[in-house]
ROSETI-431360 format. One record per atom (N, C-alpha, C): residue number from 1; atom name; x, z, y. Coordinates in steps of 0.05 Angstrom, whole numbers, always signed. Layout:
! ROSETI-431360
num,atomo,px,pz,py
NUM,CA,X,Z,Y
...
This chain:
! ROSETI-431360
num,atomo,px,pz,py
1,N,+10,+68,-453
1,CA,-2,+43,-445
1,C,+16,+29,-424
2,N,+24,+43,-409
2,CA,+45,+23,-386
2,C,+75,+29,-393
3,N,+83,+4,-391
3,CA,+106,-5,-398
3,C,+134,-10,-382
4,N,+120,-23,-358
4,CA,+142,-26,-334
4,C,+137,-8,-298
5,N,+115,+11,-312
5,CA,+109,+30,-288
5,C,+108,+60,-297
6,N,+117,+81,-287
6,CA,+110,+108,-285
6,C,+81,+114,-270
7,N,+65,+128,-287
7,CA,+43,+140,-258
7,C,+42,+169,-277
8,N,+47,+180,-247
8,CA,+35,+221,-252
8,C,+18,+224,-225
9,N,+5,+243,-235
9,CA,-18,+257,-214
9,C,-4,+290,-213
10,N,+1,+292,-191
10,CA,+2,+321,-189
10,C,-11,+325,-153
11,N,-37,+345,-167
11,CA,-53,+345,-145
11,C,-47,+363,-114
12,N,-53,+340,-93
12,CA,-64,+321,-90
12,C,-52,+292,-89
13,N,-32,+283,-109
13,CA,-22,+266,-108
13,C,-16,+243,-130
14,N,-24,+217,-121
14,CA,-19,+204,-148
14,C,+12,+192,-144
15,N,+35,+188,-157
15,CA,+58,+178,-146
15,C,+61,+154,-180
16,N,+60,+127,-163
16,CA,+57,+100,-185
16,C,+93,+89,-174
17,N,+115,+81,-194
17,CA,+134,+83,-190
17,C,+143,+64,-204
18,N,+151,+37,-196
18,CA,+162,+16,-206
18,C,+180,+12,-231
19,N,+185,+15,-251
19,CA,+196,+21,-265
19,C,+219,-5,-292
20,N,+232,-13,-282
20,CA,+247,-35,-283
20,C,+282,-34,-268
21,N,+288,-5,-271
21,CA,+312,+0,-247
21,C,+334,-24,-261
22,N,+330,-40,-293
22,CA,+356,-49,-296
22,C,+360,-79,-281
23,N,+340,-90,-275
23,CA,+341,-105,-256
23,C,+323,-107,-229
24,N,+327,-85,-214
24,CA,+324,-78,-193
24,C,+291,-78,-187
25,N,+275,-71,-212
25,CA,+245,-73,-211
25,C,+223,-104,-202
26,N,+240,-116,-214
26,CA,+231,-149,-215
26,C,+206,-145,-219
27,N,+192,-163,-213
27,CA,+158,-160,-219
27,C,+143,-180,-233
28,N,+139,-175,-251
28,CA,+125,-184,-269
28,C,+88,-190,-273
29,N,+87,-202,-290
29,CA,+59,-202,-289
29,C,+47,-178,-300
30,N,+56,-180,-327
30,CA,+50,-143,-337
30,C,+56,-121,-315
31,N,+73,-120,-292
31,CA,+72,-92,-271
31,C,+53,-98,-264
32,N,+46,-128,-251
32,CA,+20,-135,-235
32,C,-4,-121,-244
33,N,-3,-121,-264
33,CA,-29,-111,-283
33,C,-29,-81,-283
34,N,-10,-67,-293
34,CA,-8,-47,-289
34,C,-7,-20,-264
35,N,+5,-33,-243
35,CA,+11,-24,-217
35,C,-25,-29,-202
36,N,-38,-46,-215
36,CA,-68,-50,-200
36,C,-87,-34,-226
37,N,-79,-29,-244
37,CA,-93,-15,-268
37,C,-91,+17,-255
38,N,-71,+29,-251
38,CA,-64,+49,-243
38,C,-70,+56,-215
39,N,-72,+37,-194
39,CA,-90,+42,-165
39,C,-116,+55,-178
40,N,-129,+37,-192
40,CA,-163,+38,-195
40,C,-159,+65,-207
41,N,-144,+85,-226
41,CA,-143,+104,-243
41,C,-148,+122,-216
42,N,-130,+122,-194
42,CA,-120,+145,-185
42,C,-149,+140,-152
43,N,-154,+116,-152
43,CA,-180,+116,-142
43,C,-197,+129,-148
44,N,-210,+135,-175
44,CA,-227,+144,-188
44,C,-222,+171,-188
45,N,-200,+184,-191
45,CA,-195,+214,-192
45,C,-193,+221,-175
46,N,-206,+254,-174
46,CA,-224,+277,-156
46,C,-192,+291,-150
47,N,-179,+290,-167
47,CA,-153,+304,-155
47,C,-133,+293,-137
48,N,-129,+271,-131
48,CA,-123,+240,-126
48,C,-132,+246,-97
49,N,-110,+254,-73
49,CA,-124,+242,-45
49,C,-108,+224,-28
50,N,-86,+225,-35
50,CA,-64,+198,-32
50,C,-46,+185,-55
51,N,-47,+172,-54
51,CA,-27,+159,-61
51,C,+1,+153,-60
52,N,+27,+146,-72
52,CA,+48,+139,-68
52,C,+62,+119,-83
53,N,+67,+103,-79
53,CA,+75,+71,-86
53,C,+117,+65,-84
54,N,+124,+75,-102
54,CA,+162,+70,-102
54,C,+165,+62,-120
55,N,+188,+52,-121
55,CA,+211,+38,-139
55,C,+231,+53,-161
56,N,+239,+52,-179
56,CA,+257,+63,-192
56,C,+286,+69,-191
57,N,+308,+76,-186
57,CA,+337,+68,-190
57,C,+344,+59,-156
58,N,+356,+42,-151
58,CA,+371,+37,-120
58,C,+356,+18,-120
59,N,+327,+14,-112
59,CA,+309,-9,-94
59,C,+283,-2,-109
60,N,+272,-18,-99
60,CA,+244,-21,-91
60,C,+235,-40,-106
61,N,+245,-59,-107
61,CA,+235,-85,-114
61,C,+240,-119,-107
62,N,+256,-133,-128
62,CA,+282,-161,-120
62,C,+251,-178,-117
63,N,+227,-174,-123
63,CA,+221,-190,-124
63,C,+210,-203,-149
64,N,+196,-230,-151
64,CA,+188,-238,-179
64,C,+209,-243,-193
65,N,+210,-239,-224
65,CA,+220,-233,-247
65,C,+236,-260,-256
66,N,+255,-272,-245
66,CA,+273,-290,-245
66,C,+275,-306,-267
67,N,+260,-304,-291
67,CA,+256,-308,-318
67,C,+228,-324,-319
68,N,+214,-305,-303
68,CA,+184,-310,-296
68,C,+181,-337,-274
69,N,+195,-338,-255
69,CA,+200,-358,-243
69,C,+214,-388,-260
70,N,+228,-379,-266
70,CA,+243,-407,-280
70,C,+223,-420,-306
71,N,+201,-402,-315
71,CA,+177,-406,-337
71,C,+162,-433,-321
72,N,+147,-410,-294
72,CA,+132,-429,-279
72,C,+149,-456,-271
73,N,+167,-454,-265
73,CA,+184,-486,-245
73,C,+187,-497,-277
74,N,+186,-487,-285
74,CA,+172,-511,-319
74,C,+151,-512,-328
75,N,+138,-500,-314
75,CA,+109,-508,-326
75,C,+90,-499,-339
76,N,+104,-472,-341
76,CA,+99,-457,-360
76,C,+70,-438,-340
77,N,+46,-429,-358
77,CA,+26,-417,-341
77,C,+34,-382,-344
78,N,+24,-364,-331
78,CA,+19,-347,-322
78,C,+17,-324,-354
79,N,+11,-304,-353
79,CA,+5,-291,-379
79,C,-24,-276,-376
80,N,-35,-273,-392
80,CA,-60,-254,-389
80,C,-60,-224,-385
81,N,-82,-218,-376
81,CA,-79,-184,-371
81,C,-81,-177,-392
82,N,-73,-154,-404
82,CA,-85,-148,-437
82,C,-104,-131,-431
83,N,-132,-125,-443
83,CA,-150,-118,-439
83,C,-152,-92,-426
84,N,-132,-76,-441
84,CA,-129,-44,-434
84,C,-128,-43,-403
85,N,-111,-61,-384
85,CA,-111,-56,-369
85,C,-119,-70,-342
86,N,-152,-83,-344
86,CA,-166,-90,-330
86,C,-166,-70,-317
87,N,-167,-73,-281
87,CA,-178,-52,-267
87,C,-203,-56,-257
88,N,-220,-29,-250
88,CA,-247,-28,-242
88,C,-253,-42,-222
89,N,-279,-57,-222
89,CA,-280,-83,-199
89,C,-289,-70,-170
90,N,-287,-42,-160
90,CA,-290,-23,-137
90,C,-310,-33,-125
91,N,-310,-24,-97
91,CA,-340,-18,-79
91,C,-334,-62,-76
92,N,-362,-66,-84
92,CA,-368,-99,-79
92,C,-367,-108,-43
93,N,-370,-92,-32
93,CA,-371,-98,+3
93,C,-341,-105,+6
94,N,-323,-89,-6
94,CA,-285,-91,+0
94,C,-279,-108,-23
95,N,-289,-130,-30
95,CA,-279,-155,-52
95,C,-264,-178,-26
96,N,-267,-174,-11
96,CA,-253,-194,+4
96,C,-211,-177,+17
97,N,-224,-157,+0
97,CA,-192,-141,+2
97,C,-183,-139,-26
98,N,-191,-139,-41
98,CA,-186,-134,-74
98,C,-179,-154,-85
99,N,-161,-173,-75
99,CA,-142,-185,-90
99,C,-121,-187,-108
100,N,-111,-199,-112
100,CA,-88,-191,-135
100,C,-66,-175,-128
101,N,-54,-174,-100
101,CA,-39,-155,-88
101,C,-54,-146,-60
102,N,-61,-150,-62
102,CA,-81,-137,-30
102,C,-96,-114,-36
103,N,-103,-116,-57
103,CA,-110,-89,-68
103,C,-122,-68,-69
104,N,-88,-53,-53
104,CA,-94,-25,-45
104,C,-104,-21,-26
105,N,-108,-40,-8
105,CA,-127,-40,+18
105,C,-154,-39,+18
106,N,-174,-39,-11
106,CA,-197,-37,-14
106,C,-196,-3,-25
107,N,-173,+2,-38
107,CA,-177,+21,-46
107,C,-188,+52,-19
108,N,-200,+69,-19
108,CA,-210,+87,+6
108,C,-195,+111,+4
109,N,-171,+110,-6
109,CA,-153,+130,-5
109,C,-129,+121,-1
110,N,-110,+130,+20
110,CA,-84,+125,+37
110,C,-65,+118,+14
111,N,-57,+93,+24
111,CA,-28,+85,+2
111,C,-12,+88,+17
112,N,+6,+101,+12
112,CA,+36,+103,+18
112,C,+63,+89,+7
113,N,+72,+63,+16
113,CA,+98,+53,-3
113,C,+127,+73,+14
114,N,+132,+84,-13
114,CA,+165,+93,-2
114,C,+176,+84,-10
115,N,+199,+66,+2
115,CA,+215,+39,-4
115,C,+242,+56,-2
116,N,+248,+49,-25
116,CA,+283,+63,-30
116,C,+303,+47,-34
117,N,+302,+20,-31
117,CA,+317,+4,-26
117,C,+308,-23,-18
118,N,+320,-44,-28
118,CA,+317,-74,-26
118,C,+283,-83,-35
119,N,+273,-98,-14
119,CA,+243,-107,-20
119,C,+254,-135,-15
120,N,+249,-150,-28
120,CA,+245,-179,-28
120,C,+225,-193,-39
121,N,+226,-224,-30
121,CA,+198,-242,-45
121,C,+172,-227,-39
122,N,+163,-228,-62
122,CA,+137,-220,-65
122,C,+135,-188,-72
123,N,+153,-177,-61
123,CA,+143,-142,-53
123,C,+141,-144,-30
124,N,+149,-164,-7
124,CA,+130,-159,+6
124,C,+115,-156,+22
125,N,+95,-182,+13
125,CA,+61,-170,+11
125,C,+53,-150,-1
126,N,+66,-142,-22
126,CA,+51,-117,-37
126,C,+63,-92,-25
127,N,+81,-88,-9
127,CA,+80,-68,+11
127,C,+70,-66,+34
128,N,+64,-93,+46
128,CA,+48,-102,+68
128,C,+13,-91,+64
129,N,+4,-94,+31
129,CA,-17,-82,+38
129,C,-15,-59,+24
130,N,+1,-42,+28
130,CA,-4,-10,+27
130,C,-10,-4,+57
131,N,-22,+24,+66
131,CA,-26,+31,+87
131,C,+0,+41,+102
132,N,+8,+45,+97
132,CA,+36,+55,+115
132,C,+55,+56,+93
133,N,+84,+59,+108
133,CA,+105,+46,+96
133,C,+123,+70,+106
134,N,+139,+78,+92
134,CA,+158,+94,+94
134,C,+187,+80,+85
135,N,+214,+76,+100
135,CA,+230,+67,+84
135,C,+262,+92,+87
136,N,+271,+81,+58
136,CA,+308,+97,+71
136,C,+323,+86,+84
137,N,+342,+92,+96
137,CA,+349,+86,+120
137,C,+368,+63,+103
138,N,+375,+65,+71
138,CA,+390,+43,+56
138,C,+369,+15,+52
139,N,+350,+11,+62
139,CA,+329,-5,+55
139,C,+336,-29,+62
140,N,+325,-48,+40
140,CA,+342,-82,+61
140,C,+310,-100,+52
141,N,+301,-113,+77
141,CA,+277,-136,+71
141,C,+286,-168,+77
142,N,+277,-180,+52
142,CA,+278,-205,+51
142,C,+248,-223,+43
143,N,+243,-241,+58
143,CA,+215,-256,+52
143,C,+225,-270,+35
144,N,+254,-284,+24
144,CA,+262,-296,+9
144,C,+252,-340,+5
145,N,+217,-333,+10
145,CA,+208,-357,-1
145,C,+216,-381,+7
146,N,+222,-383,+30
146,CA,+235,-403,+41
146,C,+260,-424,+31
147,N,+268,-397,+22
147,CA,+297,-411,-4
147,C,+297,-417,-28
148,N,+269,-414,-39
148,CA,+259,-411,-67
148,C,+244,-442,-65
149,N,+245,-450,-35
149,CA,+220,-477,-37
149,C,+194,-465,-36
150,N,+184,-442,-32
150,CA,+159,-432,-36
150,C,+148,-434,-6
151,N,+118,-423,-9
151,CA,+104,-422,+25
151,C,+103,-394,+24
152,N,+85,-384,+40
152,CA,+83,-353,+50
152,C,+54,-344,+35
153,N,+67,-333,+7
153,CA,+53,-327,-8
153,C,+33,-310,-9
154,N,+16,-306,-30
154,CA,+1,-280,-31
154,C,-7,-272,-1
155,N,-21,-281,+9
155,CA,-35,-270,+32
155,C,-13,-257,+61
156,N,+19,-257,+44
156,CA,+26,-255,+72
156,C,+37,-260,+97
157,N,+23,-295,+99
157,CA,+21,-299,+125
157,C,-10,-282,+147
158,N,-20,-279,+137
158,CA,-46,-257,+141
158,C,-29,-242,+142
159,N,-16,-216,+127
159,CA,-15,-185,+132
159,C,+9,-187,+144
160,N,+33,-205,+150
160,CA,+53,-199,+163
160,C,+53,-209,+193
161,N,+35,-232,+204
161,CA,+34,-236,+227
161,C,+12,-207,+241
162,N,-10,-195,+223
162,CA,-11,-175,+235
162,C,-2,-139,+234
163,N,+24,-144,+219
163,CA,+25,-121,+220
163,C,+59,-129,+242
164,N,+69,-147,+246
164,CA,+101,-145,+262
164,C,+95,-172,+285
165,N,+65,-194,+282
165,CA,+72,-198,+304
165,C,+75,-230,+293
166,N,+59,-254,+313
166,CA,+67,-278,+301
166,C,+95,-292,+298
167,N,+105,-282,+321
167,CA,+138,-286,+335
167,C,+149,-282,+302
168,N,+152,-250,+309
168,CA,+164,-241,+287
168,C,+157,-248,+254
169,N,+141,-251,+250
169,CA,+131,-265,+230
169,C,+140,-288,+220
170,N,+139,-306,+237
170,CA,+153,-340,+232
170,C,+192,-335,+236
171,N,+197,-317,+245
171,CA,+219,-307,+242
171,C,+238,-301,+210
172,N,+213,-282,+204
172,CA,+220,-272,+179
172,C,+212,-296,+159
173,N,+195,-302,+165
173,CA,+190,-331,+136
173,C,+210,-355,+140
174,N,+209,-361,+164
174,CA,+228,-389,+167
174,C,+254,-379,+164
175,N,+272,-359,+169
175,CA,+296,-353,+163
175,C,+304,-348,+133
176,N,+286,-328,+121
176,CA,+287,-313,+98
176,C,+306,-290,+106
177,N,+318,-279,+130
177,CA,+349,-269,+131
177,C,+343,-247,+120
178,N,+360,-224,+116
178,CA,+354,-199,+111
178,C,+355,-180,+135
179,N,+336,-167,+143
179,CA,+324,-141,+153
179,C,+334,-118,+140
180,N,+351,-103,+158
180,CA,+365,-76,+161
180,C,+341,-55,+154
181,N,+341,-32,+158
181,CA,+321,-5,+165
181,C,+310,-4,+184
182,N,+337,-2,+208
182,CA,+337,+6,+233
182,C,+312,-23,+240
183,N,+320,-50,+235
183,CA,+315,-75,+261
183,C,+283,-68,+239
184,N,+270,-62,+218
184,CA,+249,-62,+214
184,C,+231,-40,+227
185,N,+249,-20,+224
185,CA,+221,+5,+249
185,C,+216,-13,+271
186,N,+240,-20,+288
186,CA,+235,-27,+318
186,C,+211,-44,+311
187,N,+203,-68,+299
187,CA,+186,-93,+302
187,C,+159,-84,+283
188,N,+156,-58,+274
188,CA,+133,-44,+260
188,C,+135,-52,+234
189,N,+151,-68,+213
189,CA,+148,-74,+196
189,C,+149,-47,+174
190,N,+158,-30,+189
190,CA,+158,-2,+168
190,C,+154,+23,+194
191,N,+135,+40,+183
191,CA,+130,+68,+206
191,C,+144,+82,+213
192,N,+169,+91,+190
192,CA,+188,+112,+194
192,C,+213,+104,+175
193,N,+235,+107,+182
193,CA,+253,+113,+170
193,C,+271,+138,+172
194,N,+278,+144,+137
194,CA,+284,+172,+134
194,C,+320,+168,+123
195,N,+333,+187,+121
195,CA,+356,+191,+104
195,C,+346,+187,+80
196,N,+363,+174,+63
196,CA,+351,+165,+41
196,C,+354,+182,+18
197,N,+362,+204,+9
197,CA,+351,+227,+1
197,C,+325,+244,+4
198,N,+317,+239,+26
198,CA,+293,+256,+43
198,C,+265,+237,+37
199,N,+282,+214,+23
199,CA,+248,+195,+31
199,C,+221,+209,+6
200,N,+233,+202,-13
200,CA,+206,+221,-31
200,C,+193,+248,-21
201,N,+219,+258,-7
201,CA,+204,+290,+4
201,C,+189,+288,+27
202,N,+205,+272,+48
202,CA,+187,+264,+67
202,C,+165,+250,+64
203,N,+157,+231,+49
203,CA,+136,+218,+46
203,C,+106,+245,+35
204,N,+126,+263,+10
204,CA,+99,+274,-3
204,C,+98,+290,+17
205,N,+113,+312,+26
205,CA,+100,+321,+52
205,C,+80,+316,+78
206,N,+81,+285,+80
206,CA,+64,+271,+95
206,C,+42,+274,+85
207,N,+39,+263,+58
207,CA,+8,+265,+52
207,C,+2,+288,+37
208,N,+15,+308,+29
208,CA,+1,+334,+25
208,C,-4,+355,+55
209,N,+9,+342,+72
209,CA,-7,+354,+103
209,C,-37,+341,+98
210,N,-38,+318,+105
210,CA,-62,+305,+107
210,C,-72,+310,+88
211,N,-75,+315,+63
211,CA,-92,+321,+46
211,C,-110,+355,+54
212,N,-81,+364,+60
212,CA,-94,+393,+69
212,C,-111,+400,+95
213,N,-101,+375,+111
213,CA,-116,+385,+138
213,C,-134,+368,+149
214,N,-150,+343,+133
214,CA,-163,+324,+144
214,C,-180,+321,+119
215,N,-200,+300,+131
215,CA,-228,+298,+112
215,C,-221,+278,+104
216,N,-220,+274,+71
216,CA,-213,+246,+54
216,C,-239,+226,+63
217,N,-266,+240,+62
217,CA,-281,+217,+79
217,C,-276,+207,+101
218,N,-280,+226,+119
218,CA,-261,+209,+148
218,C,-243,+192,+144
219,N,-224,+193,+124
219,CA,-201,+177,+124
219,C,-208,+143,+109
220,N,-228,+159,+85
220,CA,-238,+129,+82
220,C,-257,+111,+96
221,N,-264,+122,+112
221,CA,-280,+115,+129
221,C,-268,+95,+149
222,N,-250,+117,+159
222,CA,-225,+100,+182
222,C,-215,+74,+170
223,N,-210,+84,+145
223,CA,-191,+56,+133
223,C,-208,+31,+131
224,N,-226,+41,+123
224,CA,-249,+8,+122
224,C,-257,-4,+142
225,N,-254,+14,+164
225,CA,-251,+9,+191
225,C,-239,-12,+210
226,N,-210,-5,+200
226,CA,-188,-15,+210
226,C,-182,-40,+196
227,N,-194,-42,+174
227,CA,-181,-71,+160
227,C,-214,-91,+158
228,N,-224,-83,+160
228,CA,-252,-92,+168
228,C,-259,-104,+193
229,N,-246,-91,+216
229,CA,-252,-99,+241
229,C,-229,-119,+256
230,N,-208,-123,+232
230,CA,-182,-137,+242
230,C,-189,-173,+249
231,N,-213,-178,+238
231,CA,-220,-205,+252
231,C,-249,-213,+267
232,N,-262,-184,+278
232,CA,-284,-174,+290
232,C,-281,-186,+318
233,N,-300,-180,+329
233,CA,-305,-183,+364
233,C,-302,-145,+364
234,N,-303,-144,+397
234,CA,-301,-123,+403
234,C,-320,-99,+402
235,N,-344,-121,+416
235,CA,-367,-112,+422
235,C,-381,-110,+398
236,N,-385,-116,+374
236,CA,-396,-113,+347
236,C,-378,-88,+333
237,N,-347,-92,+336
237,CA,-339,-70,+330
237,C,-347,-48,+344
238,N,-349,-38,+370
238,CA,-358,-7,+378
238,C,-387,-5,+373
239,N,-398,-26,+358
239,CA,-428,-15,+369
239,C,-433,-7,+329
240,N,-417,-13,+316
240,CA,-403,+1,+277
240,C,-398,+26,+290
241,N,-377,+23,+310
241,CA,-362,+49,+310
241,C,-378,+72,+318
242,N,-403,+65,+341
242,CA,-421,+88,+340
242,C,-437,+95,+327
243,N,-452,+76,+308
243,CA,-463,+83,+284
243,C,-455,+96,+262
244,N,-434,+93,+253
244,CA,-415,+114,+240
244,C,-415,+138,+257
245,N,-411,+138,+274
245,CA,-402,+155,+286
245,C,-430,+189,+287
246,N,-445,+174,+300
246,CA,-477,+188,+289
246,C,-477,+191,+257
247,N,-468,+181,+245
247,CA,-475,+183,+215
247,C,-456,+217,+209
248,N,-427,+215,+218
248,CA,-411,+229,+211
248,C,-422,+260,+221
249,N,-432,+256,+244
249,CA,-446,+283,+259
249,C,-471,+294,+237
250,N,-475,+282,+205
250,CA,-498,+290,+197
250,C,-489,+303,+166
251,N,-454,+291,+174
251,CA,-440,+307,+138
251,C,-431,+335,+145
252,N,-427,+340,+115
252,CA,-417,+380,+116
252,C,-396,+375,+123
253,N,-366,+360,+127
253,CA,-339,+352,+134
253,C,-336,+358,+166
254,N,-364,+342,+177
254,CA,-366,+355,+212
254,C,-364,+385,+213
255,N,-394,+400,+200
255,CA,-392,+423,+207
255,C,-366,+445,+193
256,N,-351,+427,+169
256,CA,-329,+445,+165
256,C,-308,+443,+191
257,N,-303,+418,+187
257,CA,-277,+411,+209
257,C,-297,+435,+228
258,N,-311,+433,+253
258,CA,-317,+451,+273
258,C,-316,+476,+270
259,N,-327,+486,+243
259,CA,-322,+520,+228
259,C,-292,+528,+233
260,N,-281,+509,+217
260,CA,-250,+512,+209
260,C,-230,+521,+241
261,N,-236,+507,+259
261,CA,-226,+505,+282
261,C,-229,+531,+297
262,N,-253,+536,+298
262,CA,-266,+559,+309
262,C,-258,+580,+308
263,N,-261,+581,+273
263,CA,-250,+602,+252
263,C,-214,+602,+249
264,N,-204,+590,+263
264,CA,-171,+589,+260
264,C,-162,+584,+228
265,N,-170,+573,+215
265,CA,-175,+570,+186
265,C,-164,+549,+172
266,N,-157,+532,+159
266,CA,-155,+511,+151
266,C,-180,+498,+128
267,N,-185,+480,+142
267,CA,-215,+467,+133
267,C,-212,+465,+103
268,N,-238,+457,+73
268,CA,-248,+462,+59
268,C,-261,+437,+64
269,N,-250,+413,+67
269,CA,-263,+386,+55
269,C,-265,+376,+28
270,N,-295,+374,+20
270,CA,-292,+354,+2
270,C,-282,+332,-9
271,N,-273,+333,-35
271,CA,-254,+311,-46
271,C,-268,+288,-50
272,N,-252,+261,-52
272,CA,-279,+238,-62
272,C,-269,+226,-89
């Protein structure tokens, strides 16, 4: 069924992998479809407690599909999803996150993008809304749109002024320049950078810790949290946060986590 993406599950892990290395994983409408067909899959599955989001060959992703662009600047419209790969319309409360690349942010299990090379254009927003970002230390970012005649697409004037900062933000859009590894950790635009051999290993090691030693509810919990409360007051947010908070004191995940600790053990959380 998919064409321009890899997805394997090997549990606890789903790893969705760009797949287009001959021109540097251009993005298409069919990946669009597919790369959001394949979230909802690995949402749905019990074996499934993170996620991982990379590229094929030396990058990540140039960006939209240069073919695909020159269609539209003629006029040309968009293509349809083909049926097979409608994704599931998820929890209705997180529709104001479930956009066409925003996505994975409704999804309640941790996305991880490991970026193995060049992100430009419109990757990204769609690495902007994965939950954390891993890059190789060969990694180069370009917002590009600026040079294209375009505005600050796909939602990320939203996810990039808050994930590096308005400064930095209008920086990266109004220039288009390209962004090193190194100058993206410093300004948060990526969490860690690895030797770029190490990034797939370092990344799955990240979330098969966390899979092993933390409650996938807690974590979805957290997550809806954090992107929920990003245009909140303060005072409405803590007074969620203790309500949850009483709620969580009433699941078996509490009394494991406290067993587990006790017991020198490693906890026995339920999957979701």
């Amino acid at each position: 069924m998919y064409q321009e993406i890899l997805y394997e599950v090997e549990d606890p892990l789903a790893t969705i992998t760009l797949n287009r290395p001959q021109v540097l994983n251009a993005w298409t409408f069919r990946m669009g479809a597919e790369v959001k067909h394949a979230l909802s899959q690995a949402e749905q599955d019990r074996r499934v407690v993170a996620i991982v989001l990379t590229g094929a060959g030396r990058g990540f992703c140039a960006g939209a599909d240069l073919k695909q662009l020159r269609g539209i600047s003629e006029g040309e419209g968009g293509e349809e999803t083909p049926a097979e790969l409608v994704a599931d319309p998820g929890d209705p409360a997180m529709q104001d996150f479930r956009g066409t690349y925003t996505y994975p942010m409704s999804i309640p299990k941790p996305v991880i993008a490991a970026l193995n090379g060049p992100v430009a254009g419109m990757a990204i927003p769609i690495v902007l809304a994965c939950d954390l970002r891993f890059a190789s230390d060969q990694a180069l970012f370009t917002t590009a749109f600026a040079q294209r005649g375009l505005v600050a697409e796909w939602g990320i004037a939203w996810l990039l002024a808050r994930v590096v900062g308005p400064a930095h933000a209008l920086d990266l859009l109004f220039s288009a320049r390209k962004v090193e590894a190194a100058e993206a950790e410093r300004i948060g635009l990526v969490n860690r950078v690895v030797p770029h051999d190490e990034l797939l290993p370092c990344v799955r090691d990240y979330a098969r810790e966390m899979a092993a030693s933390c409650s996938p509810t807690s974590i979805a919990i957290m997550k809806r949290q954090v992107y929920e409360q990003l245009s909140e007051r303060l005072g409405p947010s803590e007074k969620e946060a203790v309500r949850l908070m009483l709620e969580s004191f009433k699941r078996p995940d509490f009394r494991e986590g406290v067993r587990s600790f006790l017991e020198k053990r490693p906890p026995r959380f339920e999957r979701i």
